[in-house]
C-alpha positions in Angstrom: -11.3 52.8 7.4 -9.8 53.6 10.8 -12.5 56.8 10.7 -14.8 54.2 10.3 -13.9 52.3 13.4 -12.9 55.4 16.0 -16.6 56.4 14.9 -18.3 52.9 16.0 -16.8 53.2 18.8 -17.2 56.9 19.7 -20.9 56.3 19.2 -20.9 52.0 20.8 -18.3 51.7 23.3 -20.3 51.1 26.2 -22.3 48.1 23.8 -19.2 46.4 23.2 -17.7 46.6 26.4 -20.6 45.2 27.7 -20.2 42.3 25.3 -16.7 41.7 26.2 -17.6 41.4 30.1 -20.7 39.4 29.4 -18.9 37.1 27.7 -16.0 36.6 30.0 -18.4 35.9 32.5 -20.1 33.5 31.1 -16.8 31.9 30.2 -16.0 31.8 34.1 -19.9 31.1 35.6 -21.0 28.4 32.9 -17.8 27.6 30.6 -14.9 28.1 28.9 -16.9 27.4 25.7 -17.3 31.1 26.0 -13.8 32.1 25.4 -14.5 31.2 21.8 -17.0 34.2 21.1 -14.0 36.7 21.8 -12.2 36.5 18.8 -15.6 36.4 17.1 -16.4 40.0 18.3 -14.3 42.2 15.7 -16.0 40.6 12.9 -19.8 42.3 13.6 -17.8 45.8 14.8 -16.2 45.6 11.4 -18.9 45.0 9.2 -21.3 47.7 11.0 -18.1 50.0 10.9 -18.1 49.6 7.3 -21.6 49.6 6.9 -23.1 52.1 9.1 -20.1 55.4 8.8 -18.4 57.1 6.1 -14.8 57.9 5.6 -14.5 60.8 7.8 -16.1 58.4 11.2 -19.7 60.2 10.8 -22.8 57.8 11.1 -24.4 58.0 7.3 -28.0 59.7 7.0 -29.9 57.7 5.1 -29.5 54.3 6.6 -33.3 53.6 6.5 -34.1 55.1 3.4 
């Protein structure tokens, strides 16, 4: 599984980066409320680990199909 998640991120870092800022600051411009959604964030990079990369870290083929 670890495959899995070097390959997410290989392929999304900049995506989930940009999450983490985003949400820190709209934790500092409009709440702390915010704050809440960063523990929240490993739960979708898991699941579209899981789902979208095989056990070597490369992005499966036929994800439309």
């Amino acid at each position: 599984m670890m495959k899995q998640l070097i390959g997410l991120w290989r392929d999304t870092w900049w995506l989930w980066t940009a999450f983490f800022v985003m949400t820190l600051v709209f934790s500092f411009v409009v709440g702390k409320f915010f704050l809440l959604l960063l523990p929240c964030l490993p739960v979708p990079y898991v699941y579209f680990a899981i789902n979208r990369y095989d056990t070597d870290g490369k992005e499966k083929p036929d994800l439309g199909s």
